[in-house]
N, C-alpha and C positions, 0 to 999 in steps of 0.2 A: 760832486761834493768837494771839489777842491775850493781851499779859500784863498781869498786875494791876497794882495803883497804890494810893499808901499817903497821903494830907497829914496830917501830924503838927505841931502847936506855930502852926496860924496856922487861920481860919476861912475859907473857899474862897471862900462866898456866892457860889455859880452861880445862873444863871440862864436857867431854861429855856428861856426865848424866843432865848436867843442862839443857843442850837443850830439851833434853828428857824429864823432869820434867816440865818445859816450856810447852810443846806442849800436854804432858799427865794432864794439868791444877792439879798436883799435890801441894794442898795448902801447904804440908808440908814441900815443897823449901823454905818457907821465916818465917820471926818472926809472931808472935800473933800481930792482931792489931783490928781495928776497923771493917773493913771489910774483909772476905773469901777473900781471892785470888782467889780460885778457881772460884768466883761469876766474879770475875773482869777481864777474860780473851776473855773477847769476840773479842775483836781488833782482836787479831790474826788470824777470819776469816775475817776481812771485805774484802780485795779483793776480795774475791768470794762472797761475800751474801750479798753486798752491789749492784751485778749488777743486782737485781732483782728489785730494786727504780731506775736505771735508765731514764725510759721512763718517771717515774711520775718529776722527777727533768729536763728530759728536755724540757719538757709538761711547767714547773715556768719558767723556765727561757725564754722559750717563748714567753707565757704571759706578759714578764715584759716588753719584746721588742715591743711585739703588743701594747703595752698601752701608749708606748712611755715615760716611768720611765726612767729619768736621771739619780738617786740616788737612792739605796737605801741605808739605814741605820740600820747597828747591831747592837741590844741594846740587850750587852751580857759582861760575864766578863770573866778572864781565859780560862779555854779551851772552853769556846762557842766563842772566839773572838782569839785567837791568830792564832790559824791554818787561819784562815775566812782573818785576816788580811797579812799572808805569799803568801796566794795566792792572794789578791790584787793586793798587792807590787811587785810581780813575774812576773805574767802573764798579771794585770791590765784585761779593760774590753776591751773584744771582739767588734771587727766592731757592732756598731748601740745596743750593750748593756750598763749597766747603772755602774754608777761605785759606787763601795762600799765605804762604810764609818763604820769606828767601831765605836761605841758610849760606851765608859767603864771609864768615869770619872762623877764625881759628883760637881765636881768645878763648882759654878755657872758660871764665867766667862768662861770658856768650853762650858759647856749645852746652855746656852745663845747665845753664838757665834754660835756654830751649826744649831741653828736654823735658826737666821737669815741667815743663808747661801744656807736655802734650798727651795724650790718654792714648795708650796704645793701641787699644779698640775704636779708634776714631783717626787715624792719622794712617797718609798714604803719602809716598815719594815720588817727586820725579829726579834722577838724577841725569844731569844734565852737563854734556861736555862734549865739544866742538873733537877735539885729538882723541877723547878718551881715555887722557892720563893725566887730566890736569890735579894736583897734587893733592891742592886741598878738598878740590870735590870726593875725592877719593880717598881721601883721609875721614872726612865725615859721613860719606857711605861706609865705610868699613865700622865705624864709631856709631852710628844708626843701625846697622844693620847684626849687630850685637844686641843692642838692645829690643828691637823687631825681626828678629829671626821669619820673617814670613816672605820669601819673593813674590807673593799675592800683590805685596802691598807697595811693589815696586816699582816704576816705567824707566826706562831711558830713553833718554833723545842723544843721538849722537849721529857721528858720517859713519858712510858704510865702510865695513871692515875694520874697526875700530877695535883695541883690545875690549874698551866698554862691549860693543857688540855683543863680543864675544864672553865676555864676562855675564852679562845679563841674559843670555841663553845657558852657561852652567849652573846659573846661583836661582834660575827659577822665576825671572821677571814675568810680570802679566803681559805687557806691552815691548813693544822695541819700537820707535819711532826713527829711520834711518831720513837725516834733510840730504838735500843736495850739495853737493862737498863742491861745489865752486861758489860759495857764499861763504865769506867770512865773518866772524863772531856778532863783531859790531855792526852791519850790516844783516843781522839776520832777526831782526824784530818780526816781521812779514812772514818768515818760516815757521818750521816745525819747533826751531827753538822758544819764539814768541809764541804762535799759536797752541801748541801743548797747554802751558800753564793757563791761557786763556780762556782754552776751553774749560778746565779746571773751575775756574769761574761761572762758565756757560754765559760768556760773553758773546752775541752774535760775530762769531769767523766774517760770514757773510758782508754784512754791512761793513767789517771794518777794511774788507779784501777790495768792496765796492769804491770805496774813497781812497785808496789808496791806486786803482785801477786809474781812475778821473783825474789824478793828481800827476800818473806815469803818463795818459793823454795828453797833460797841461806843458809835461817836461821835452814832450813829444820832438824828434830831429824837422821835424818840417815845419813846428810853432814859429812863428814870428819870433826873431831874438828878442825884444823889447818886453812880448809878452808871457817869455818862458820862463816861470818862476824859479825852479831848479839854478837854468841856467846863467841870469839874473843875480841871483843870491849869493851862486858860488862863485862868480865873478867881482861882486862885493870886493868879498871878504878876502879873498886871494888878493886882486889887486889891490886893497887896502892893507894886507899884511906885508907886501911887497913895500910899501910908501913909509911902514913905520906904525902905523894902524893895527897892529895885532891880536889885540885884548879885548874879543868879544864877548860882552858884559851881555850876560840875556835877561830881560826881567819879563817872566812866564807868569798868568793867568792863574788865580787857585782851583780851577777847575782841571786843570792838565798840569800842576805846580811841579810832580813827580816829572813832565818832559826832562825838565832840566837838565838832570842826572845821565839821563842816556846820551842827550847830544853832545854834552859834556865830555863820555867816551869816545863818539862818534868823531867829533874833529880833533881832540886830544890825541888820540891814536892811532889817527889817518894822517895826520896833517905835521905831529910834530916830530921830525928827526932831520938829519943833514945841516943840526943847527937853525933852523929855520921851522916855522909854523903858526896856525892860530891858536891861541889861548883861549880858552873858554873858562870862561867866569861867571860862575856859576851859583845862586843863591847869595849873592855876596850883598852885605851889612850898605842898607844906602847912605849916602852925602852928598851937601851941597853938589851941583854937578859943576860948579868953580873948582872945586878941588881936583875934581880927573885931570889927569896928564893929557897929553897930544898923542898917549899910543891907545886910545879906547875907539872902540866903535862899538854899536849897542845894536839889539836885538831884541824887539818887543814880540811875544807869541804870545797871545791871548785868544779865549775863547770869542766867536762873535758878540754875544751876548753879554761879554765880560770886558769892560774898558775903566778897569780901576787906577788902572797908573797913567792914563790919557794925561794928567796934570805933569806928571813927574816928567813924562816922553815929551812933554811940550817944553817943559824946560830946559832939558837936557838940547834938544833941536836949539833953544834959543841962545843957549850956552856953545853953539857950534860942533855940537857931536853931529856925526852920522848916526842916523837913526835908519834900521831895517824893520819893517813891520809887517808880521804874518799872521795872519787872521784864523784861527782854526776854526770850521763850521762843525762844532759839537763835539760830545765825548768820543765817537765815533770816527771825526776829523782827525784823526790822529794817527791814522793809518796814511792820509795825505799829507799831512806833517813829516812823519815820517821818511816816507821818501821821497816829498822835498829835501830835504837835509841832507838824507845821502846819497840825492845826484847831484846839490849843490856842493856835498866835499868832493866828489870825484872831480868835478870840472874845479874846484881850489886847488886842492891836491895837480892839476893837470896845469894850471898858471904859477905855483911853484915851484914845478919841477923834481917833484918827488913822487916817489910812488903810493900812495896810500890805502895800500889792501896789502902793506906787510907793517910789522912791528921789532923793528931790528935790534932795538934796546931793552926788550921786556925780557929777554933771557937772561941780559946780566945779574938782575937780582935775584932770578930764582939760580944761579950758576953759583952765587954768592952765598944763599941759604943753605944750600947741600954742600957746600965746599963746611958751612958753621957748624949744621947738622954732625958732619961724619966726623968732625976734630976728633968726637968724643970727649970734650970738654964741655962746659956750659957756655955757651955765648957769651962776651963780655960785653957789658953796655957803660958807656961813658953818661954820663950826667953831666951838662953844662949851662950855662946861663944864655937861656934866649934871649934876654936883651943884646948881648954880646953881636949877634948875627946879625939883629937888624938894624943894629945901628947905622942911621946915613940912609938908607931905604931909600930910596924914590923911583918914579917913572921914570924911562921904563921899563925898569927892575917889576920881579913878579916874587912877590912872596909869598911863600909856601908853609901853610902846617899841617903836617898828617899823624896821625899817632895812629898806633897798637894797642887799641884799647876795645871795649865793647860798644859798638853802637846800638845808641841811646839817644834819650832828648837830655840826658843831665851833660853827659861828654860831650854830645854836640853843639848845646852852649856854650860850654870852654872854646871851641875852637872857632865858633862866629865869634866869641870875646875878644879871639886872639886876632881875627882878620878885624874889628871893628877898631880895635886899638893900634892895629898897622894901617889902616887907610885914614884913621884920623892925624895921624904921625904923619904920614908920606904923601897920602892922594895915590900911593903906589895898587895895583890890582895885586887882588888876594885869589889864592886857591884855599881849598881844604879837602881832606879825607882821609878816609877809614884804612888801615891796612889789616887786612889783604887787600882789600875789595880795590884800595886805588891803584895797585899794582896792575891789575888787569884793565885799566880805566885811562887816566892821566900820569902813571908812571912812567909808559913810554916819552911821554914829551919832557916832563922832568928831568928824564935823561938827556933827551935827542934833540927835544925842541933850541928854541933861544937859548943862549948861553946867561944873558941877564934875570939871573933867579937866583933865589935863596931858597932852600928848604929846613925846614925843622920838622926832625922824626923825634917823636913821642912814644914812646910805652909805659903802659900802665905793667908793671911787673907785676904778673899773674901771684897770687897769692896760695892755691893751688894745683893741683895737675891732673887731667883726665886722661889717661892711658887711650892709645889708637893700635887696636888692636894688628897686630901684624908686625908694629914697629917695636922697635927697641927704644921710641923716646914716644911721649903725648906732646897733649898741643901745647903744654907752656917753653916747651922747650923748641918746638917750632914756630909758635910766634915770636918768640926771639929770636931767633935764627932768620926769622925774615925779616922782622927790622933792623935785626943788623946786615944782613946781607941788601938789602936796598941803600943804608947809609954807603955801605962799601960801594956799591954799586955807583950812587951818586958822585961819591969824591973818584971814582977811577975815570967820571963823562967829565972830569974838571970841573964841578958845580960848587958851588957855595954851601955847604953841610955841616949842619950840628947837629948832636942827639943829647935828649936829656929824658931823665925821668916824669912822665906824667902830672905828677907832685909838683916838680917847680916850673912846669907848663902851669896847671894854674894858681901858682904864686904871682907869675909873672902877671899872669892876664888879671890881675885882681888887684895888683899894686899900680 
């Protein structure tokens, strides 16, 4: 079930050995970092050694049907929620199962709304976290779990020995789902962290365990380099970021459109520190392809059956872009998608020289929020004029809008408004996102990556506040705290940083 693959307009120059290195979990393919590589290669068997949890994942999903659970709800950040949320979006729930919901903001008008949206007699959790102490997940389980006093109605997915573990054995959880602790976040779509929610769904495990099994054959050390797509891919886009080519622009299928988002963290967070990496651009506002700069290269993922932008990819080829084209065979193809992707960032990650199964920068801004947290004062926030920041823009400058606000389809208009009227301006690649959620996603390369970036942080100033039980502040006073601890964060990597209020975010994009 693996689907084919096309590079068009750029020279790939794989190399065989890398596959091999890859599969021989040979730490010494990549730079020094925080974590062994070699510790962090376990993905590469899940197709096979994930189908021994099987029976117990379809034993939950079950249960969730027998109980007659409408909702459940993941209160999870990064890669405990993106994978969780692609196959929501994708497959949605099966006949008479319940349908998911990510829960990965902090904004009280968020947290708040959600609740009231959900009937307590209908609604069941997984709570979901790689460490077990990630902050906000555990700020929203405590804030859930006030209001549903029942550990019936609880699961977690986490590594073993985790305080979670251990929490979810005192407080009365139904479930403990413990993955294999040499898989990191992003990297763990194929696991317990993807698979749980899926089952949720009562999505077939199987078939998607299948294509992605076909896809780890295709990536295989003794394929043909020429016809190893993994190896191919990630050779790309490395030696293309290498040359000045960095800003891999995807344009995804609406059949798998939610991919985006995950690959999005996958090479954002593998790929960008040491000043160097790929940018992934992601849903971004189209134009002429005359106007892209010399640092793009493109990425067409599309269903077989689904070739809507064949015109646009033609043009863009004849506009002299590199074009990458990966064909997914069905909703179900997505498990070979998958992990194509993340044996082609291992082997990128291994041609720049960095290690990509650690995230060296993602601490600064949560070190920054508890530093704002504990003042004991209220956060301050500066307001400033975003024009101010991007004036001059261009390629290949990356700019950035991310706000603190509630994601929405009204907010997240403003902020395609704000990329559509920077790349009408520059031709320069746009980011955008959510905070918290791009914290755990693309905040590491914002730090770590390229030095040529601007970012503008947004908050919508909570109007409100919902108490978290246990603490001494709620969440308007820690989503402030994290958007100003990420600005801080930003201006200490030497980056280009402004923050403004919400408000004159979209004056800007309107004027």
């Amino acid at each position: 079930m693996a689907g084919r693959f096309e590079v068009t307009g750029i020279d790939p120059q794989p190399r065989g050995e890398l596959a091999a290195a890859v599969w021989n979990r040979d730490g010494s393919a990549w730079g020094p970092g925080e974590d062994d590589p070699a510790e962090r290669l376990g993905w590469l068997e899940l197709p096979g050694s994930m189908r021994s949890e099987l029976e117990g994942l379809r034993s939950y999903g079950d249960a969730l049907r027998d109980a007659g659970v409408r909702d459940v709800v993941l209160l999870g950040m990064g890669g405990s929620s993106l994978a969780p949320e692609v196959y929501a979006e994708t497959f949605g729930p099966a006949p008479g199962r319940p349908r998911l919901i990510v829960a990965d903001s902090t904004h009280p008008a968020q947290v708040s709304g959600l609740r009231a949206a959900l009937d307590p007699r209908s609604t069941s959790f997984i709570v979901s976290s790689k460490s077990g102490t990630t902050a906000e997940t555990m700020a929203l389980y405590r804030y859930f779990r006030a209001w549903l006093d029942d550990g019936s109605r609880y699961v977690a997915v986490t590594d073993p020995g985790t305080p979670l573990e251990a929490l979810a054995a005192d407080e009365g959880f139904a479930r403990v789902f413990t993955n294999p602790p040499d898989i990191g976040g992003r990297y763990s779509a194929l696991s317990l962290f993807g698979l749980v929610p899926a089952a949720a769904l009562g999505v077939d495990l199987a078939a998607l365990l299948d294509a992605a099994a076909a896809e780890a054959a295709a990536c295989g050390a003794s394929v043909a380099t020429d016809d190893n797509p993994g190896l191919v891919i990630g050779s790309t886009i490395g030696n293309a970021a290498r040359a000045g080519r960095d800003k891999l622009t995807f344009l995804v299928s609406r059949r798998v459109a939610s991919f985006g988002v995950w690959v999005e963290q996958l090479l954002a967070e593998s790929t960008g520190k040491q000043d160097t990496g790929i940018v992934p651009v992601v849903e971004e506002p189209p134009v002429d392809p005359g106007r892209y700069g010399g640092d793009r290269i493109f990425a067409w993922v599309h269903d077989a059956d689904e070739g809507g932008d064949a015109d646009r990819v033609a043009q863009l080829k004849h506009a002299g872009h590199p074009v990458i084209e990966s064909v997914v065979q069905g909703a179900y193809g997505l498990g070979a998608e998958m992990f194509r992707w993340e044996f082609a960032t291992a082997v990128a990650g291994a041609i720049l020289g960095i290690n990509p199964f650690d995230q060296p920068n993602v601490e600064a801004a949560k070190a920054a929020a508890r530093t704002a947290l504990s003042s004991g004062d209220e956060p301050r926030w500066k307001t400033s004029d975003p024009a101010a920041l991007f004036d001059g823009l261009a390629p290949p400058e990356l700019g950035v809008v991310v706000a603190f606000a509630p994601r929405d389809a009204a907010h997240d208009e403003v902020l395609q408004g704000a990329r559509r009227k920077l790349i009408a301006a520059s031709g320069a690649a746009t980011m955008r996102g959510f905070g918290p959620r791009y914290l755990h996603s693309t905040g590491q390369l914002h730090k770590g990556g390229p030095k040529a970036i601007r970012v503008l942080v947004a908050l919508e100033r909570p109007g409100f506040d919902e108490p978290i039980p246990g603490e001494d502040y709620g969440f308007a006073r820690l989503v402030t705290a994290q958007a100003v601890g990420d600005a801080r964060a930003l201006h200490d990597a030497g980056r280009r940083v402004a923050t403004c209020d919400w408000e004159a975010l979209a004056r800007w994009v309107a004027s």
